[in-house]
gemmi code that builds the backbone of each chain (N, CA, C; Angstrom):
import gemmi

chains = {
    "A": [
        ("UNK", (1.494, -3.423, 3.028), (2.149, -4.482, 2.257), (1.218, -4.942, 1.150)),
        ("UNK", (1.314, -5.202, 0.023), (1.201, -5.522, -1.110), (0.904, -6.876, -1.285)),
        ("UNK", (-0.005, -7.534, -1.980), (-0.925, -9.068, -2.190), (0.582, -9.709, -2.461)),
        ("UNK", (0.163, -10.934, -1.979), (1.878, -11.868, -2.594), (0.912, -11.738, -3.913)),
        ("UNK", (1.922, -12.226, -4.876), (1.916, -12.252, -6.704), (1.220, -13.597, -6.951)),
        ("UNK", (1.310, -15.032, -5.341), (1.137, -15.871, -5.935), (-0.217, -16.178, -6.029)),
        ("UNK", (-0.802, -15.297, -5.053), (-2.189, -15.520, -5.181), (-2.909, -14.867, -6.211)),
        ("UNK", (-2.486, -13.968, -7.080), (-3.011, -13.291, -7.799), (-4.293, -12.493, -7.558)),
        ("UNK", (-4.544, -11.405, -8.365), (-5.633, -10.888, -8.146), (-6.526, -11.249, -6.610)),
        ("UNK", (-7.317, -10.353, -6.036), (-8.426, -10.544, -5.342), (-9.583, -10.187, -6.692)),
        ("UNK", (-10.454, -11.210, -6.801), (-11.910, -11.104, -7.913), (-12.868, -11.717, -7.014)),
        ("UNK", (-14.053, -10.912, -6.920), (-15.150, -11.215, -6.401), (-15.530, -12.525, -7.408)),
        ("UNK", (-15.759, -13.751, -7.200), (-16.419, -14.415, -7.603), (-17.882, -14.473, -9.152)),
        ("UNK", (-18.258, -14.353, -7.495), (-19.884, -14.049, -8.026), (-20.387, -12.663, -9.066)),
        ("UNK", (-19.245, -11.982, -8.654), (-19.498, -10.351, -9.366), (-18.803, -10.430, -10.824)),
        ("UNK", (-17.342, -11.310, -11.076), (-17.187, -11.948, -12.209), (-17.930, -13.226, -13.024)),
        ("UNK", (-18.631, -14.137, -12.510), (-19.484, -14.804, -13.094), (-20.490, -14.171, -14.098)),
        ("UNK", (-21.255, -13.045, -13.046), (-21.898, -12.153, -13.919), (-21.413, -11.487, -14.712)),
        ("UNK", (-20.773, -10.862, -14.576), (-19.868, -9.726, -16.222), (-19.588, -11.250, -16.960)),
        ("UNK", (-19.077, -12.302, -16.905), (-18.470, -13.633, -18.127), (-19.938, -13.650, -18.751)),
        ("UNK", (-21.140, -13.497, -17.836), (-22.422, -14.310, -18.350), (-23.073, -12.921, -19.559)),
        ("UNK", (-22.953, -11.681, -18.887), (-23.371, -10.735, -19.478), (-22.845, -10.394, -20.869)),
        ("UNK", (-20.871, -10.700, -21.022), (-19.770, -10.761, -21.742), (-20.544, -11.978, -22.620)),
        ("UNK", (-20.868, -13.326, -22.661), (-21.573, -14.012, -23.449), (-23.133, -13.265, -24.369)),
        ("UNK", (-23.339, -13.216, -23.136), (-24.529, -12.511, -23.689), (-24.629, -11.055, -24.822)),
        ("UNK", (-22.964, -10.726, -24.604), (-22.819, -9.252, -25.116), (-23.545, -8.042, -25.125)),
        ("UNK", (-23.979, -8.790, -23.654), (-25.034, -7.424, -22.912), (-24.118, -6.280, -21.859)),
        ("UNK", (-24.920, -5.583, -22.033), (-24.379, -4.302, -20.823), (-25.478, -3.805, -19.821)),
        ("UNK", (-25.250, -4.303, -18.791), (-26.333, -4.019, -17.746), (-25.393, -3.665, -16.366)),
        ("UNK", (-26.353, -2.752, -15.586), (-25.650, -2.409, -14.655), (-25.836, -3.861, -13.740)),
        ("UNK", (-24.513, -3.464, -12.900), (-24.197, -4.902, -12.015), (-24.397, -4.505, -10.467)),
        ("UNK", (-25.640, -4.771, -10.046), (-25.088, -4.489, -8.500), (-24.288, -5.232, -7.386)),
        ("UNK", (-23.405, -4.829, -6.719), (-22.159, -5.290, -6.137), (-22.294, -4.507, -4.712)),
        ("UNK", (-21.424, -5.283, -3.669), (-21.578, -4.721, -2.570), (-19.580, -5.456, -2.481)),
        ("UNK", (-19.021, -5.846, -3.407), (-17.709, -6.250, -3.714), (-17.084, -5.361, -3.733)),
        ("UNK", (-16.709, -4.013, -2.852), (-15.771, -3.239, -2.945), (-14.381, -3.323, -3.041)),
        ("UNK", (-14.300, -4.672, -2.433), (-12.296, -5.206, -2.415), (-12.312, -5.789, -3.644)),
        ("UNK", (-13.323, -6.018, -4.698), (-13.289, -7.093, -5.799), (-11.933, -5.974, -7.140)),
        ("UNK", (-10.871, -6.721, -7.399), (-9.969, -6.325, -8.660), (-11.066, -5.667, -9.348)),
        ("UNK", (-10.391, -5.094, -10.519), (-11.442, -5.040, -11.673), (-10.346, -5.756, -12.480)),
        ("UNK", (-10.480, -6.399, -13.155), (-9.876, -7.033, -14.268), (-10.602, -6.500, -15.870)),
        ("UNK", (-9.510, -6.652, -16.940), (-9.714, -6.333, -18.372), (-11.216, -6.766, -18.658)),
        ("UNK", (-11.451, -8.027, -18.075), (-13.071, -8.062, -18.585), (-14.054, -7.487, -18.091)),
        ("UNK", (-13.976, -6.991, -17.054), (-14.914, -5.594, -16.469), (-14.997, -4.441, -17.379)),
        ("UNK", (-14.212, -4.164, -18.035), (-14.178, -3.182, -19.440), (-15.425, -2.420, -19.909)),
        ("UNK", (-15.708, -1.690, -19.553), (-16.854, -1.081, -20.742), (-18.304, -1.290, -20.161)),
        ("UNK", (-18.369, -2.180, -18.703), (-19.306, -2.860, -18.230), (-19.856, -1.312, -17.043)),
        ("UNK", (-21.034, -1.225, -16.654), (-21.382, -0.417, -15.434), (-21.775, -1.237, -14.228)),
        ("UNK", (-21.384, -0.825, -12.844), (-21.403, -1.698, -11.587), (-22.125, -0.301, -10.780)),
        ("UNK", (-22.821, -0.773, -9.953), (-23.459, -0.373, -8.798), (-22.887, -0.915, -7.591)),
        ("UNK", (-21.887, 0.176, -7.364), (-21.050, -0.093, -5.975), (-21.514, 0.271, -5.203)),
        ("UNK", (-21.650, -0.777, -3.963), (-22.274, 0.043, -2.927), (-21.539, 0.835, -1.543)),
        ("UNK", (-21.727, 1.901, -1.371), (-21.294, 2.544, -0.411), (-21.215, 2.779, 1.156)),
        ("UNK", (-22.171, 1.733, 1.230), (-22.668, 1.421, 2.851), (-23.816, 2.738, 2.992)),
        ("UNK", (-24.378, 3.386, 2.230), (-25.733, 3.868, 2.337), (-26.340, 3.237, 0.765)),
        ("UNK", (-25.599, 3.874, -0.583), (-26.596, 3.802, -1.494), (-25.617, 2.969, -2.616)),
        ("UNK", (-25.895, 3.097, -4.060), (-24.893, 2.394, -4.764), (-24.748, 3.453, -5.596)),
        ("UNK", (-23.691, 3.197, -5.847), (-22.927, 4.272, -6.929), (-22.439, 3.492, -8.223)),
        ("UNK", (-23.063, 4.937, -9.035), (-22.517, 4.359, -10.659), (-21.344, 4.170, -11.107)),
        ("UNK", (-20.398, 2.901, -11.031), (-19.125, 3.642, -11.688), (-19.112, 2.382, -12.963)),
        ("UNK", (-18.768, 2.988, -14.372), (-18.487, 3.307, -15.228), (-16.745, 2.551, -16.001)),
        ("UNK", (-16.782, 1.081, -16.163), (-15.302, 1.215, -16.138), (-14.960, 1.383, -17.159)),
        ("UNK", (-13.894, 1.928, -17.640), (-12.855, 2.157, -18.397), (-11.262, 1.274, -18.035)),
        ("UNK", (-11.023, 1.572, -19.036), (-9.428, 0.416, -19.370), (-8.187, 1.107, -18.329)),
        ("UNK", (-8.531, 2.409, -17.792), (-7.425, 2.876, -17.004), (-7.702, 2.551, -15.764)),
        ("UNK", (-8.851, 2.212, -15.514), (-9.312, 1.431, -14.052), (-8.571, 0.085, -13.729)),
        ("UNK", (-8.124, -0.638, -14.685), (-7.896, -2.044, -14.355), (-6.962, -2.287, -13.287)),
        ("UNK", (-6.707, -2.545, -12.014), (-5.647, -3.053, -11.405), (-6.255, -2.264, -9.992)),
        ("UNK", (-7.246, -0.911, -10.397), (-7.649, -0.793, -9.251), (-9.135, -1.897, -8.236)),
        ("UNK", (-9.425, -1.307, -7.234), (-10.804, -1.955, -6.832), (-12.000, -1.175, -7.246)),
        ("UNK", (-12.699, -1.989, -7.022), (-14.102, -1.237, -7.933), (-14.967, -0.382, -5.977)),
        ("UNK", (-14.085, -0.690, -4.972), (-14.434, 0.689, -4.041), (-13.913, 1.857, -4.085)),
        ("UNK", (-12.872, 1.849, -4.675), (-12.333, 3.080, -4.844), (-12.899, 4.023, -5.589)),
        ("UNK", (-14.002, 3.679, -6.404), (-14.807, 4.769, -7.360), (-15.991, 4.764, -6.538)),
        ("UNK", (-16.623, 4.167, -5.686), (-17.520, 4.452, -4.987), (-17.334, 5.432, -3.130)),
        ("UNK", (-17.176, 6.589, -3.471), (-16.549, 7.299, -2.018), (-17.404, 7.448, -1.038)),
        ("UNK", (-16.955, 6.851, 0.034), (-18.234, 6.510, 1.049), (-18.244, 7.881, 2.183)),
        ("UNK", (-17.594, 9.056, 2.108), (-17.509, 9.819, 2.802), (-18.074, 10.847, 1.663)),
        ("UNK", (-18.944, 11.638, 2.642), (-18.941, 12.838, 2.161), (-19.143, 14.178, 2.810)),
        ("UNK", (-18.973, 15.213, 2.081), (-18.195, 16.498, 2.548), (-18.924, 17.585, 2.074)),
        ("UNK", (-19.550, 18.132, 3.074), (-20.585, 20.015, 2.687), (-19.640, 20.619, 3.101)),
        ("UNK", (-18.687, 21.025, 2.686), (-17.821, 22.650, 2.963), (-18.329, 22.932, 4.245)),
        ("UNK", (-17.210, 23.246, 4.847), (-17.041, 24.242, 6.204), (-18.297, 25.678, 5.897)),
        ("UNK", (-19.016, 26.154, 7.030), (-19.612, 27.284, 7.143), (-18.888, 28.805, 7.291)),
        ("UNK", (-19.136, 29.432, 6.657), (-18.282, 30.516, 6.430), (-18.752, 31.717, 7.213)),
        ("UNK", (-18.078, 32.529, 7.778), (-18.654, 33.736, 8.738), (-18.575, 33.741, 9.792)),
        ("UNK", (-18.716, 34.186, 10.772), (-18.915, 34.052, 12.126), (-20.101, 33.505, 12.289)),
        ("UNK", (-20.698, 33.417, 13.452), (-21.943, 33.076, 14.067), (-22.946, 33.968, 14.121)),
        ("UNK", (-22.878, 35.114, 14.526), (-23.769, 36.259, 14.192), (-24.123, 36.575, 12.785)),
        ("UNK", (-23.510, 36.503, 11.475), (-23.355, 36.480, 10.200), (-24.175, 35.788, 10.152)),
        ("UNK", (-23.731, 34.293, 10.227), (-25.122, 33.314, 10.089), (-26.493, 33.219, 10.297)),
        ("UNK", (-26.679, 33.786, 11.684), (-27.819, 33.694, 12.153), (-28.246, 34.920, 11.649)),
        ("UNK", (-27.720, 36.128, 11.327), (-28.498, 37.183, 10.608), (-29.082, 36.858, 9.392)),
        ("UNK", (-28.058, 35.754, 8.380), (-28.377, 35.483, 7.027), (-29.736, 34.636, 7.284)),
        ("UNK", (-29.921, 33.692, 8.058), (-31.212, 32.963, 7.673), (-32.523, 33.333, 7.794)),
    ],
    "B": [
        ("UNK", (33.781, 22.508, -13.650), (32.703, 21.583, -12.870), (32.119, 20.623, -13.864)),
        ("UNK", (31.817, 19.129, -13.722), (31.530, 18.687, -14.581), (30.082, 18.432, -14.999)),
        ("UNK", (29.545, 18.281, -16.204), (28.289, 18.577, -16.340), (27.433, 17.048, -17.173)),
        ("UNK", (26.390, 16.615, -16.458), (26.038, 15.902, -16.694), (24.348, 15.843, -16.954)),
        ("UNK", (23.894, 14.812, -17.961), (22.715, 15.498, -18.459), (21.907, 16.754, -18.706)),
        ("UNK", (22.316, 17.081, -19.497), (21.822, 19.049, -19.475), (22.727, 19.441, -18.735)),
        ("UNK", (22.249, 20.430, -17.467), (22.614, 21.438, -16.688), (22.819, 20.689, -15.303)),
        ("UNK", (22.842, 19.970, -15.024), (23.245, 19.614, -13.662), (24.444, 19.437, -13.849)),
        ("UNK", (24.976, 20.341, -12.309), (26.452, 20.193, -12.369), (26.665, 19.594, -10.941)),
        ("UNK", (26.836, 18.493, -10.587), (27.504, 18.014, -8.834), (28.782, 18.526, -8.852)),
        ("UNK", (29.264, 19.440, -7.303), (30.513, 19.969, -7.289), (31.619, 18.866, -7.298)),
        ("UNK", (32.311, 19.391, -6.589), (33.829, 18.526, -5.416), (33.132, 17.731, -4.353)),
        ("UNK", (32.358, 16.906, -4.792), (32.029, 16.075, -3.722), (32.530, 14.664, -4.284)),
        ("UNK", (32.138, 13.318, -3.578), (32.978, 12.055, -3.861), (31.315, 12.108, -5.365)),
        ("UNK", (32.057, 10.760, -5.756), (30.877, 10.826, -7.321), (29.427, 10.349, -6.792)),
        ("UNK", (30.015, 9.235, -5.701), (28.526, 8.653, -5.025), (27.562, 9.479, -4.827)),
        ("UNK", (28.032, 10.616, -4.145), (26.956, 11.399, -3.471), (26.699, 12.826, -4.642)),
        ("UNK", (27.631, 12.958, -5.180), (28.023, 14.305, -6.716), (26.231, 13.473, -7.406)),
        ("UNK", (26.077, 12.486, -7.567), (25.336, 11.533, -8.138), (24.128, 12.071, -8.039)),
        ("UNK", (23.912, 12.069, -6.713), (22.376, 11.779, -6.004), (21.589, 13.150, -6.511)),
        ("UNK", (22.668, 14.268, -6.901), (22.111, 15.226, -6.699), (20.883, 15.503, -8.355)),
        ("UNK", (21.281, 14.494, -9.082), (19.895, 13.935, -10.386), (19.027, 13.919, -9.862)),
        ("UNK", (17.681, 13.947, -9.878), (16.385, 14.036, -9.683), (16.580, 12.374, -9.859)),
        ("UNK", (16.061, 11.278, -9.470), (15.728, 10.012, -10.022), (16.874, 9.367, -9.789)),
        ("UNK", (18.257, 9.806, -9.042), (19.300, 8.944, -8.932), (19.863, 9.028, -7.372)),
        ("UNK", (19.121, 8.078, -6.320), (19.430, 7.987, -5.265), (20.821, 7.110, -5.029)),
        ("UNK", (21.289, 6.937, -3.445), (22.036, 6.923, -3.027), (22.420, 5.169, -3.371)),
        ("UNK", (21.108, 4.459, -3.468), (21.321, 2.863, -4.640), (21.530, 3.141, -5.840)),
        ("UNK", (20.852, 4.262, -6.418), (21.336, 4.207, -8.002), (22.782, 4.708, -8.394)),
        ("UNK", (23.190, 5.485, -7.862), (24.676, 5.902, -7.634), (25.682, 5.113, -7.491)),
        ("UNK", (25.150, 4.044, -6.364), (26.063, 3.032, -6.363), (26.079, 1.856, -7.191)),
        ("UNK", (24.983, 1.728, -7.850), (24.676, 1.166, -9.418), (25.605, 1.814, -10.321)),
        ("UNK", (25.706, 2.658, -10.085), (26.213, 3.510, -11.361), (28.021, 2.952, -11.279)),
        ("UNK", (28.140, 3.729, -10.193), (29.357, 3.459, -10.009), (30.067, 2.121, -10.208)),
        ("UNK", (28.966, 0.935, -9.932), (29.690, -0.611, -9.721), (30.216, -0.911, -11.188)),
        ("UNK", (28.746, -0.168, -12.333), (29.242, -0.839, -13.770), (29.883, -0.208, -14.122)),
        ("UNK", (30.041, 1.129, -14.264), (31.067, 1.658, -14.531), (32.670, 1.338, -14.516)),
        ("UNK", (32.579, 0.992, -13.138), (33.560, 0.566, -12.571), (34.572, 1.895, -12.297)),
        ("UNK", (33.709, 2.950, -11.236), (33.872, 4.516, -11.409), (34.617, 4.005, -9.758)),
        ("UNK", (35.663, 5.005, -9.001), (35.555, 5.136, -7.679), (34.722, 6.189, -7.468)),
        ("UNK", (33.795, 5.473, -6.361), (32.859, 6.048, -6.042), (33.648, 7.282, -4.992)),
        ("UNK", (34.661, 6.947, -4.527), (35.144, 8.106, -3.696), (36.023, 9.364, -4.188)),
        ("UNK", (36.152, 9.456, -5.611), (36.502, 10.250, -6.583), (35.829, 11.619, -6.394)),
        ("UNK", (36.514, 12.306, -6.492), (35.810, 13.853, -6.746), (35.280, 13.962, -7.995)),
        ("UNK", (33.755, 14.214, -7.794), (33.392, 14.480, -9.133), (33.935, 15.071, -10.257)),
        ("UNK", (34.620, 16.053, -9.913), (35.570, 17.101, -10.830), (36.636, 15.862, -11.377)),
        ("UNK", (37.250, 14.950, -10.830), (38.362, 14.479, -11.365), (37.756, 12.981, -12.345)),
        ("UNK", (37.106, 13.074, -12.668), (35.994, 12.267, -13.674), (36.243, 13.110, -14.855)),
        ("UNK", (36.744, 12.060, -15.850), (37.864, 12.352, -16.879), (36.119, 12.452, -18.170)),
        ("UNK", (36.931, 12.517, -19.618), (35.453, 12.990, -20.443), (35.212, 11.654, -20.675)),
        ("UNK", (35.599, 10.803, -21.027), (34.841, 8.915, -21.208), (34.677, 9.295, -20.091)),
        ("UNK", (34.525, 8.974, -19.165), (33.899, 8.760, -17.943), (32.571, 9.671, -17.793)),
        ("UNK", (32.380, 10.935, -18.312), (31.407, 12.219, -17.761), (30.580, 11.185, -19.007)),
        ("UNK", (30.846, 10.568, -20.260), (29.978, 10.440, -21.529), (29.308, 9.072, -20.993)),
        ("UNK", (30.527, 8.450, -20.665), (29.950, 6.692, -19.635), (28.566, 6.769, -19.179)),
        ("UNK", (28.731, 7.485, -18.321), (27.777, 8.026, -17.245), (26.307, 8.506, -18.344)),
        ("UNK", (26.901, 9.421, -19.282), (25.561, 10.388, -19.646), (25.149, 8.897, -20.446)),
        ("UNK", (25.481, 8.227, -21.137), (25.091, 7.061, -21.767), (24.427, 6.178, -21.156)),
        ("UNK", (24.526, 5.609, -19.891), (23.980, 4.899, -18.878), (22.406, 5.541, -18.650)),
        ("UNK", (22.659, 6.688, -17.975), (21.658, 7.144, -17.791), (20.677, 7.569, -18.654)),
        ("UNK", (21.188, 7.750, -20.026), (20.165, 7.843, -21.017), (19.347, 6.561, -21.291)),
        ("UNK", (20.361, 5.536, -21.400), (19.840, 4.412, -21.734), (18.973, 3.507, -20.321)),
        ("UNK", (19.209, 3.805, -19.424), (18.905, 2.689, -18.095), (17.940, 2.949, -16.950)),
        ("UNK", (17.755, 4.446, -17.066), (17.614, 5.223, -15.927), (16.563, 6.607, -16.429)),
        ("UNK", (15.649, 6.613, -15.410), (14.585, 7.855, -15.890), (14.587, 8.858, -14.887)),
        ("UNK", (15.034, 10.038, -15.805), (15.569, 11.213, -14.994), (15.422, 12.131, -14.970)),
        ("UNK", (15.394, 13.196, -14.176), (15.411, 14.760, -14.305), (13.244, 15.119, -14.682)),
        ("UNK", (13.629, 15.869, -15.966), (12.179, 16.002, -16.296), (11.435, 14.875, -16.658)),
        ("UNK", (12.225, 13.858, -17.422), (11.291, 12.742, -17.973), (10.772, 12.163, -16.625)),
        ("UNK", (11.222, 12.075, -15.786), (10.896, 11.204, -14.476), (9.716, 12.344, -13.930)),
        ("UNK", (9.941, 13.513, -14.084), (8.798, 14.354, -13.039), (7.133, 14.676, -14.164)),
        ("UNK", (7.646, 14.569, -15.483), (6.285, 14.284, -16.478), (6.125, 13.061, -15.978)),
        ("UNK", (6.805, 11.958, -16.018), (6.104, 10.740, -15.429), (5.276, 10.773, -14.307)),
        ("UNK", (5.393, 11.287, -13.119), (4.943, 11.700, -12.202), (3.864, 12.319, -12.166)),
        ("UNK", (4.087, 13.339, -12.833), (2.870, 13.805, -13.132), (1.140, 13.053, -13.905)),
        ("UNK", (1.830, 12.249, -14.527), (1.158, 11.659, -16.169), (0.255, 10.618, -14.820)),
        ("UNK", (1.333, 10.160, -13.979), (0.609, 8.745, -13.114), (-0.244, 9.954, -11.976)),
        ("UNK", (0.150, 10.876, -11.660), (-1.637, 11.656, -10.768), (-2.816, 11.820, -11.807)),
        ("UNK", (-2.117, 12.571, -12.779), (-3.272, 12.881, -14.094), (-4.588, 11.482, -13.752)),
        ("UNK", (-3.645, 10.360, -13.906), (-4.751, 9.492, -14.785), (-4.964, 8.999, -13.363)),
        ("UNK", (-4.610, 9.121, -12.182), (-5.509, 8.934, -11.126), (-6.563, 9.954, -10.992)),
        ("UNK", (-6.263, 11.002, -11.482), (-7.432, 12.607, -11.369), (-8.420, 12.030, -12.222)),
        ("UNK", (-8.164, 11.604, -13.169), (-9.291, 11.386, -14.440), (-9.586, 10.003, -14.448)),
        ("UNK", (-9.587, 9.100, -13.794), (-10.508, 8.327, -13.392), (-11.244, 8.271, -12.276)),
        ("UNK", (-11.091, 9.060, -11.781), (-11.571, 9.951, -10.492), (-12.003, 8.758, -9.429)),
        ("UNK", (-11.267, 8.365, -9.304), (-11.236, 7.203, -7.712), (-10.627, 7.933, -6.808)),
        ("UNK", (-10.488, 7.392, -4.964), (-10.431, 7.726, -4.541), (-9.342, 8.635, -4.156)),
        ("UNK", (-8.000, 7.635, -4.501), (-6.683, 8.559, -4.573), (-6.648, 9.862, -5.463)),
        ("UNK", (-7.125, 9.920, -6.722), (-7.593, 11.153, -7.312), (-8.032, 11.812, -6.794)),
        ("UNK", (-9.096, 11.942, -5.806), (-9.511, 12.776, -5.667), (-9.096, 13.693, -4.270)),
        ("UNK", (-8.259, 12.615, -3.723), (-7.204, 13.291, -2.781), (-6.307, 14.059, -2.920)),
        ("UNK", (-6.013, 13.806, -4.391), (-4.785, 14.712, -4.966), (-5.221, 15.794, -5.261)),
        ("UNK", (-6.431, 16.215, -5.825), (-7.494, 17.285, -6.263), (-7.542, 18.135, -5.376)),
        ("UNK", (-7.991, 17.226, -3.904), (-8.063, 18.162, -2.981), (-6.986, 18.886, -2.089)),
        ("UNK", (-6.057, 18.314, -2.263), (-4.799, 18.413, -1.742), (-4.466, 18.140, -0.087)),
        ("UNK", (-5.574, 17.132, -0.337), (-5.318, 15.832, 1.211), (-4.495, 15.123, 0.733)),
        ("UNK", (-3.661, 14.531, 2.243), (-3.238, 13.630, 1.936), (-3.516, 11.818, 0.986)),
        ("UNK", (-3.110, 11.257, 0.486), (-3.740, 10.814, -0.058), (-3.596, 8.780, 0.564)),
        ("UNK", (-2.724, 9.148, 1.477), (-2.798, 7.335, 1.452), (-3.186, 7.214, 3.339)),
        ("UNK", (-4.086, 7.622, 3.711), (-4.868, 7.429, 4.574), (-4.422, 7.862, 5.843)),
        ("UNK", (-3.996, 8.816, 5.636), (-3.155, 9.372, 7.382), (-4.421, 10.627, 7.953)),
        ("UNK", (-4.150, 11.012, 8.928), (-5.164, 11.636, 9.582), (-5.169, 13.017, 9.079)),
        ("UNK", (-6.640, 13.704, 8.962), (-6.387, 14.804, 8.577), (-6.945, 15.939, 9.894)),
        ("UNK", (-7.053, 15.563, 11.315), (-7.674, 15.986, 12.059), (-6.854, 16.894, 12.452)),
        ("UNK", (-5.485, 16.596, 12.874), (-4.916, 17.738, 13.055), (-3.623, 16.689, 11.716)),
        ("UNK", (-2.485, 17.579, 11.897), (-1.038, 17.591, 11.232), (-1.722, 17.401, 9.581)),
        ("UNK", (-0.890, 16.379, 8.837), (-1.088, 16.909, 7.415), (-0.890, 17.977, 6.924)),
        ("UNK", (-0.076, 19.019, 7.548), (0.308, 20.249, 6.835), (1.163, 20.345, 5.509)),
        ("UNK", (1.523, 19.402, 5.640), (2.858, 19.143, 4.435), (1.522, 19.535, 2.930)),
        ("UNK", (0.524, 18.331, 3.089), (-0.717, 18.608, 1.994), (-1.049, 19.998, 2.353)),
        ("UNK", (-1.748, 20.005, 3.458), (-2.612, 21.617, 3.403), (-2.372, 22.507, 3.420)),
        ("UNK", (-0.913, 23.070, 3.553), (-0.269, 23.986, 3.444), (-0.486, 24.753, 4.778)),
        ("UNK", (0.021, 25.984, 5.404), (0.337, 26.730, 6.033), (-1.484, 26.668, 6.914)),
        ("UNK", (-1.087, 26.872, 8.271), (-2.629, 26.671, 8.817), (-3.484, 27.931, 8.405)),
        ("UNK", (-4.682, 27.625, 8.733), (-5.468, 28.532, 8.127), (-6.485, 28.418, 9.528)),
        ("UNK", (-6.483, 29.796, 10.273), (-7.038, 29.859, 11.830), (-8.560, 30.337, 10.968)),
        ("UNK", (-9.256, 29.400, 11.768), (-10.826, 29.734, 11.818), (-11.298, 30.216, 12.606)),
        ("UNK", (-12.519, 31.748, 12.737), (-12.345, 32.740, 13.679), (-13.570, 31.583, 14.474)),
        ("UNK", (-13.957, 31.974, 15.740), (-14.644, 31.353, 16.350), (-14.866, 29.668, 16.962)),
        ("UNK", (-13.741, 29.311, 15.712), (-13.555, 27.468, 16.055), (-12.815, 27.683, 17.518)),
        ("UNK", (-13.187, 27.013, 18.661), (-12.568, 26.788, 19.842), (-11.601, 25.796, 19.811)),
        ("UNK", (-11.229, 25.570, 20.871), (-10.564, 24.241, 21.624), (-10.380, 22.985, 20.977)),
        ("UNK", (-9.828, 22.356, 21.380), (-10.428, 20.665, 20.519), (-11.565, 20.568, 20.979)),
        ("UNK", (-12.015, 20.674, 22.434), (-12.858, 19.489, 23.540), (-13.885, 20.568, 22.890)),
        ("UNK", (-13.934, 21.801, 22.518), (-15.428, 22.541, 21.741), (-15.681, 21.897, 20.455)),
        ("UNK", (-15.090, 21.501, 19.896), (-15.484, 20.672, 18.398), (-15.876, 19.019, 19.344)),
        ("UNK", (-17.374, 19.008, 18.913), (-17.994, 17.705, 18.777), (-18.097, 17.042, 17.621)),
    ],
}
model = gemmi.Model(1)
for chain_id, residues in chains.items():
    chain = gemmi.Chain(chain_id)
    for i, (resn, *xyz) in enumerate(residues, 1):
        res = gemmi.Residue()
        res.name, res.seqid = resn, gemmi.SeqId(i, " ")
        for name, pos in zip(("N", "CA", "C"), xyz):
            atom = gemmi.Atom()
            atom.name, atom.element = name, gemmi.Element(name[0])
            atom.pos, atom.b_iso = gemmi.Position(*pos), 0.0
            res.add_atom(atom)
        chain.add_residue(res)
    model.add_chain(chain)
structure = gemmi.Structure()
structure.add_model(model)
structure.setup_entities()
């Protein structure tokens, strides 16, 4: 189910204070965030965030087609080495 | 047979359901269709006179997104999930499912036809 409309947006606070202060400043600095549920809203624009992943933080980069998503969704907390290929004997011959 | 937008032709069926058979015009939009129209919906498609076949193509040009325009749309909204490369993108890439269902076993619909791995055992052998 989907946010009621009346609450609008979920925005991290503290993680928008900083982009308004940086946005004054008309600086661009990376932002570190551990705000994965945080909106991104239009003023996140153009800004870089250090999302964190529950090990490290990840660069993401926003752009204007991001807006409406969360800023965890560009940080992917799973990751994936391809399946091993061959049998077992194969393997152990190759190393 | 009567022909509506391009090449779709719905046979001898009632118009409600002659309807559905549009890409983008379900069994509510049909009956949308039908209310303003002011079409019987239990009409054989075939007996849908030419104002009526033009009614229709007019509506749907104007009201309603259909056929190919609706499946480029479709497309256009994965694209720009692919190329902002978040997480749903990249589900689509991979051709997992993409809104959080299990991929341990089922999900075939995404992964297509199984693919037996020689030596993988049992479940209770996968730790």
């Amino acid at each position: 189910m989907s946010r009621s409309l009346k609450k609008g947006p979920y925005v991290d606070f503290k993680t928008y204070r900083k982009v308004e202060k940086l946005n004054q400043m008309d600086k661009h600095e990376p932002i570190k965030t551990w705000a994965r549920s945080c909106t991104i809203v239009p003023e996140f624009v153009g800004h870089t965030f250090l999302v964190h992943n529950g090990r490290s933080f990840l660069n993401v980069f926003v752009t204007e087609d991001m807006v409406g998503h969360k800023l965890g969704e560009f940080s992917l907390t799973r990751q994936f080495r391809s399946h091993t290929t061959g049998t077992k004997a194969q393997r152990a011959a190759s190393r | 047979m009567p022909r509506i937008a391009g090449s779709e032709i719905p046979d001898n069926k009632p118009t409600r359901i002659a309807l559905t058979y549009l890409f983008g015009i379900g069994p509510k939009f049909s009956a949308d269709i039908c209310e303003e129209l002011k079409l019987d919906p239990q009409a054989r498609a075939k007996e849908l006179n030419e104002d009526q076949l033009a009614a229709i193509a007019g509506l749907l040009e104007s009201k309603y997104i259909i056929e190919g325009t609706l499946r480029r749309q479709i497309q256009q909204d994965i694209a720009r999930l692919r190329d902002i490369r978040c997480y749903r993108g990249d589900r689509h890439r991979r051709g997992l499912p993409v809104r959080g269902q299990r991929t341990q076993t089922n999900a075939r619909t995404r992964k297509g036809r199984k693919k037996t791995v020689a030596g993988k055992k049992s479940v209770k052998g996968m730790k």
